[in-house]
N, C-alpha and C positions, 0 to 999 in steps of 0.2 A: 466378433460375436457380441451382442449384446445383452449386459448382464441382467440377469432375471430382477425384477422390481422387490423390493423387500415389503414384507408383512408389516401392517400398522404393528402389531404386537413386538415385532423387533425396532422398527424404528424407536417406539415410545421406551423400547429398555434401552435402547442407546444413551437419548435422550435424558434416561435418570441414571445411567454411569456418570455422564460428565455434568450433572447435576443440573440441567434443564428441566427437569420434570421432578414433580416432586415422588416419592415412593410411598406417601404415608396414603391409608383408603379414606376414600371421603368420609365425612359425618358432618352431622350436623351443625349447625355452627352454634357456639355457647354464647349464653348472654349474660350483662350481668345480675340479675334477678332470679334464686334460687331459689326451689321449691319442694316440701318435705312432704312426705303422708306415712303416718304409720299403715302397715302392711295387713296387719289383722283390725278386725272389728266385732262388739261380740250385740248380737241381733235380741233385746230384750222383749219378752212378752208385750205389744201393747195396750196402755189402758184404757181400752176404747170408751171414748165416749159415746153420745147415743147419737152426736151431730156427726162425727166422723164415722161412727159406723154406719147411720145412713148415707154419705156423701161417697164413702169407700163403696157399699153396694154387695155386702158379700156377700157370695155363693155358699151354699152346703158346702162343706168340707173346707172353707179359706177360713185364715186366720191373720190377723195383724202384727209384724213385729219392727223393733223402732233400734235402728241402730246410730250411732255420733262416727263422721267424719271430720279429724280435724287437718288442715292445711297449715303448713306452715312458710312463710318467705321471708327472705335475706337479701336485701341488696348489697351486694359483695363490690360492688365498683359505681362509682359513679357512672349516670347513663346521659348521654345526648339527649334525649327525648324522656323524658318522667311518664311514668305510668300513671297512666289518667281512668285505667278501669280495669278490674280481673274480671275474664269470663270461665265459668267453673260448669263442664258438664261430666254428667253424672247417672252412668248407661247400665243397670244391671245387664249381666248377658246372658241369664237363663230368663227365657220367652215366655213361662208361666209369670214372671215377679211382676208386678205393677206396682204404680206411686200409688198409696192413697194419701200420705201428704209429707209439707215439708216446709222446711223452716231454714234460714230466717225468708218471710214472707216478704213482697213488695212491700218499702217502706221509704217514704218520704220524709226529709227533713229540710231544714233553715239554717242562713249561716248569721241570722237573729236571734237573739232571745228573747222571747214573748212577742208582744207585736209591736207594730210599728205607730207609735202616737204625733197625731196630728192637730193644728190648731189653724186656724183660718180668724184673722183679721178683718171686719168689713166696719170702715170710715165713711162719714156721712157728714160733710159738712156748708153751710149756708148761709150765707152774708150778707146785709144792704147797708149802705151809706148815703149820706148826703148831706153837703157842706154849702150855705150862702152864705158868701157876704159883698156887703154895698155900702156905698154911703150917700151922702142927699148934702149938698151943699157943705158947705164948711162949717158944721156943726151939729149936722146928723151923722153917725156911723152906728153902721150893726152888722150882727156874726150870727147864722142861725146854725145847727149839726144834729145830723141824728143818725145812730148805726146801731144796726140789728144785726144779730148771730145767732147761730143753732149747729148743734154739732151734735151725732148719734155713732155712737159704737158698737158694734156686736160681734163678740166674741163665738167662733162654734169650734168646738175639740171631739174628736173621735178618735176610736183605734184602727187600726188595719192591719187585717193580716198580713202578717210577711209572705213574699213568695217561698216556694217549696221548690225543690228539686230532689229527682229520683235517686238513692243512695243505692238502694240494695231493689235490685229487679229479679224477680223467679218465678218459676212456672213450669208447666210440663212439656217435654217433647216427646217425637217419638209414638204419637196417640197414646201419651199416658204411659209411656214403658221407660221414659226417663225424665231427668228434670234437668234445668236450670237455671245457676246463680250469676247476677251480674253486678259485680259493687265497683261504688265509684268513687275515685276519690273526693274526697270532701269537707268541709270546716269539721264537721264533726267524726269523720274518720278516716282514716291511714292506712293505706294498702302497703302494710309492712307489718308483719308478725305473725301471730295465731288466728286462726277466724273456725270458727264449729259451724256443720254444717247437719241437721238432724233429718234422717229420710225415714220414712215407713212406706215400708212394703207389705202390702197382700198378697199374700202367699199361701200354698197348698198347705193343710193342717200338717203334714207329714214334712214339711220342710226342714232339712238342718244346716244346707250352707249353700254359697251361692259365691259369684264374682261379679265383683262391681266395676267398670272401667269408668277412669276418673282424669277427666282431660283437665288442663287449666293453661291459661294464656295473659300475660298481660300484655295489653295497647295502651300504645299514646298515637295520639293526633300529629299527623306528620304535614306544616303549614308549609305551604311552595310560597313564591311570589306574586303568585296569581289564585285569588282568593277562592277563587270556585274551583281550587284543584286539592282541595285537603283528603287526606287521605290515612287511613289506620294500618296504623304500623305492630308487628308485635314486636317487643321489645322482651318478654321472657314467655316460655313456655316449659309444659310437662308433661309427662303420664305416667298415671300409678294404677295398678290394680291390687283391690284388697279386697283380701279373703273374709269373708262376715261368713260367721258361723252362729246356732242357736243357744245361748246360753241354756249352760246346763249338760251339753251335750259333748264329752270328752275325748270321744274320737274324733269328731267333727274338730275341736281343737287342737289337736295332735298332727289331724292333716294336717288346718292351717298352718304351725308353727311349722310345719314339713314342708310346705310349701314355701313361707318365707324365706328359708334357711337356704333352699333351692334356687330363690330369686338371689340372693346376696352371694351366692358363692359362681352364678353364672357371672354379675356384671365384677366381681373382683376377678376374675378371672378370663374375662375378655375386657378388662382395664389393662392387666398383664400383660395382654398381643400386644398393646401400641407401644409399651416399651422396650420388646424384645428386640437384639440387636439381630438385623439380617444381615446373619455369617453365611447363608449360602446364596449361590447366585438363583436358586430354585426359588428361594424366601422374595428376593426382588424379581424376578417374574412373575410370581404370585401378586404382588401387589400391586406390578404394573397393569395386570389383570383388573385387579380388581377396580381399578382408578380409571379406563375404561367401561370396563359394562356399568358399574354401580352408576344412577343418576342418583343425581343429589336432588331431594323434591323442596316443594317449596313450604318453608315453616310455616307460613300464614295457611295455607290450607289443611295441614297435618302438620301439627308443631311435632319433632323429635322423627317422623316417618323414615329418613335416611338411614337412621340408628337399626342396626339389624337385633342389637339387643331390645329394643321398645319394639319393632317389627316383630319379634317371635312372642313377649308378653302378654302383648295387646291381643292376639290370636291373627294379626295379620304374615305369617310366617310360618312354613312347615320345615322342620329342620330335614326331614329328608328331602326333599325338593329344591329347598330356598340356594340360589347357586352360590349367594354369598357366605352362607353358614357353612356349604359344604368345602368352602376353599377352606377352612379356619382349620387352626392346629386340630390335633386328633383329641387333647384333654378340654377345653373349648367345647367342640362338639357332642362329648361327653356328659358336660355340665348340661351343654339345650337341652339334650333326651334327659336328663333327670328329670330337671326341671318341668319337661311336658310330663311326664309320666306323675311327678308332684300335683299337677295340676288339676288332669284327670282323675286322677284316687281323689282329691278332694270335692270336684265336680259334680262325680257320680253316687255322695253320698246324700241317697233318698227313698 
């Protein structure tokens, strides 16, 4: 008789008894390039000028308000490839908000200072000679000589500009529904530390808080051996979403800090899963599970996407639905629906 063929799902639990497979679930892979953002923002009246409020265009009923995002990075290990540029985008996710402006602006600089001075040399010079001599029997001798010269110099000095290159590139995406920052490294600045990023948004007069999704990646140029094959690599990535609420407005801040609080006790607590020890053999079927279906996506397309924690934040994740959240312990899944329910109370206050 011949025995019935085994299920991939038992082969691969075989497979991680005698330690062929690993049992841990995918994620995303860590680089060494670390990236912060505070979670709240507080959205200040803006004071509009008469240039920005006609460029802004506002409607009856909108209003302008100006909130500071600040970023922060650590490079925590040295990297193969140096980060040669951040790209920082920056997507309200309520459909009424619009950019009407933002800062820092396209901005070129020099790895001169001042300009470049030059001098030009032009020599000019011209000569004749002519030398006889003879002599006439044995008692005449004679020597004649004569030599002309001229010589003209002209000095000319001017300055030149130094060349420029793009440091910091921004603009809007999205027709106008969101923005983005692109800095690069450069003589005059260091993609390492703090960097503020300032948005204003036009918004309904009635507004008191909103979410911002806030991506960020760094690239470096990844040189082959064959020159026409260069290609961008990321070398760190992130996402953060923060709560901007309207100054002034204390329930509106109350969510948010509810919502923070929401955010920080989901990822300590699905940080928790990957250290738990799996004492039953139910714990490694589950994760032999999960190590199957889950694909790992690719970071350059969606930096952090794999992460079911950035999955559910980002709003790309329903915790009833999502099959990977629903494998996860029962206090886990607990924290997600907090967390959504944090979300929405803050969301819906308009």
């Amino acid at each position: 008789m011949t025995p019935a063929p085994l299920h991939p799902i038992m082969i691969a639990a075989l497979l991680a008894t005698f330690g062929f497979l690993p049992v841990e679930p995918v994620f995303a892979e860590s680089f060494g390039i670390q990236f912060d953002m505070p979670p709240l923002a507080v959205a200040v009246p803006h004071p509009s000028t008469d240039e920005i409020q006609r460029s802004a265009d506002l409607l009856p009923g909108e209003t302008l308000v100006a909130c500071e995002l600040v970023l922060s990075s650590m490079i925590a290990e040295p990297l193969t490839l140096p980060a040669q540029q951040w790209l920082v985008r920056c997507q309200p996710r309520d459909g009424s908000v619009m950019i009407a402006d933002y800062g820092p602006r396209t901005e070129l600089a020099s790895g001169v200072d001042g300009s470049i001075q030059v001098k030009k040399l032009d020599d000019h010079t011209e000569s004749f000679g002519m030398s006889v001599d003879g002599s006439h029997g044995n008692w005449v001798r004679g020597s004649f000589g004569s030599d002309h010269g001229q010589k003209q110099s002209n000095t000319y000095q001017f300055n030149k500009v130094a060349p420029l290159q793009t440091v910091i590139a921004s603009g809007t995406i999205h027709r106008g529904r969101g923005v983005y920052f692109k800095l690069r490294s450069a003589a005059t600045q260091v993609l390492e530390g703090e960097k503020t990023f300032l948005l204003t948004f036009r918004v309904p007069a009635n507004w008191r808080s909103g979410l911002v999704d806030v991506s960020v990646s760094a690239q470096a140029q990844q040189r082959s051996f064959v020159v026409w094959d260069d290609r961008v690599k990321t070398v760190g990535a992130a996402n953060f979403v923060v709560a901007a609420y309207r100054q002034g407005d204390r329930e509106a801040a109350e969510a948010a800090q509810a919502l923070a609080e929401a955010e920080q006790d989901l990822r300590r607590d699905a940080e928790h899963t990957l250290h738990r020890s799996p004492d039953l053999v139910s714990s490694m079927f589950r994760r032999v599970v999960m190590k199957l279906d889950v694909t790992k996506l690719d970071r350059q397309s969606d930096p952090g996407a794999s992460l079911w924690v950035d999955r559910l934040i980002t709003g790309k994740a329903d915790p009833h639905f999502d099959q990977q959240i629903r494998r996860l312990p029962v206090d886990v899944r607990v924290a997600a629906l907090d967390y959504c329910d944090a979300r929405d109370t803050f969301a819906s206050l308009q």
